[in-house]
C-alpha positions in Angstrom: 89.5 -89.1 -83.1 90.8 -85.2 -83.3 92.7 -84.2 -86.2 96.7 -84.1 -85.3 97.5 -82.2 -88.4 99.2 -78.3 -87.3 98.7 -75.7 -89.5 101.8 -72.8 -89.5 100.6 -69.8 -91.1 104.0 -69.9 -92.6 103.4 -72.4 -95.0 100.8 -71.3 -97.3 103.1 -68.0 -97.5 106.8 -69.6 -98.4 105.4 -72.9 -100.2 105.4 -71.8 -103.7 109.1 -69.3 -103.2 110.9 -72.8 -101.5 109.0 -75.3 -104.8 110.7 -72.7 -106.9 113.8 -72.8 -105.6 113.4 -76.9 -105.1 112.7 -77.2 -108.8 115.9 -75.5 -110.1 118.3 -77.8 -107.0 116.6 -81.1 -106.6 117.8 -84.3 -108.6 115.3 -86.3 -111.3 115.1 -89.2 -108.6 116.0 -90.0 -105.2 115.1 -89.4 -101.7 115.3 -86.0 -100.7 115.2 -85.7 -96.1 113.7 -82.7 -94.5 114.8 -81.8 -91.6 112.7 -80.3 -88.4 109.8 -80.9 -90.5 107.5 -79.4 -88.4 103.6 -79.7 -89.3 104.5 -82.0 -92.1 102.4 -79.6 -94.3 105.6 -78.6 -96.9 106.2 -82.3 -96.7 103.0 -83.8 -98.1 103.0 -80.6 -100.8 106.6 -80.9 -101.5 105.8 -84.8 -102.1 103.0 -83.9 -104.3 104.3 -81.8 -106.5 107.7 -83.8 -106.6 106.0 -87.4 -107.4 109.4 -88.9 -108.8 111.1 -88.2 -105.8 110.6 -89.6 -101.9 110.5 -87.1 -99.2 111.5 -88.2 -95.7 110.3 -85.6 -92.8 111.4 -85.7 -90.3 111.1 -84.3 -86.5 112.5 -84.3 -82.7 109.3 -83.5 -81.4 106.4 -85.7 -80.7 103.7 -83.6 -81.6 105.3 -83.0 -84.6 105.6 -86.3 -85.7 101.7 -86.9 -85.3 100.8 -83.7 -87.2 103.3 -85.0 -90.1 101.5 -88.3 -89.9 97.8 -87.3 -90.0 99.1 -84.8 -93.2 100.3 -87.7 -94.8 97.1 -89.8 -94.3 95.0 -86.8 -95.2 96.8 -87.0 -98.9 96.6 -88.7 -101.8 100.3 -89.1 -102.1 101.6 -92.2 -102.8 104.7 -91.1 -100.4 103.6 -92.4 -97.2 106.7 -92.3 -95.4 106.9 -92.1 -90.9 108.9 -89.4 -89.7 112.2 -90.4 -88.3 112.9 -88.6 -84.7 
């Protein structure tokens, strides 16, 4: 089976500035949606490094959707959440 997961150059650039920013803004606890996901790559690392919290991706697009579901089953994230459309 081929690997759905997308890579956007983007995200190994900005991940660390937006986890920054996330740590000072997010609450303790709760669910926390992202919206137009895209790859699903800030997703599963946002959900790492955020365990307390759930992160919900999500995604209009189809391909998308895959690529956020193969990231999340190529974790070890206990946040194993679908992507709502």
């Amino acid at each position: 089976m081929p690997d759905a997961r997308r890579f956007a150059p983007a995200t190994e650039r900005n991940r660390e500035p937006i986890i920054a920013v996330l740590e000072r803004v997010l609450p303790r606890a709760g669910r926390v949606l992202e919206v137009a996901s895209g790859s699903g790559e800030h997703a599963v690392a946002f959900a790492a490094r955020f365990p307390v919290l759930v992160f919900q991706p999500s995604d209009p697009d189809d391909a998308n959707r895959a690529s956020i579901a193969a990231w999340t089953a190529a974790t070890t994230t206990e946040a194993r959440i679908a992507a709502l459309e």
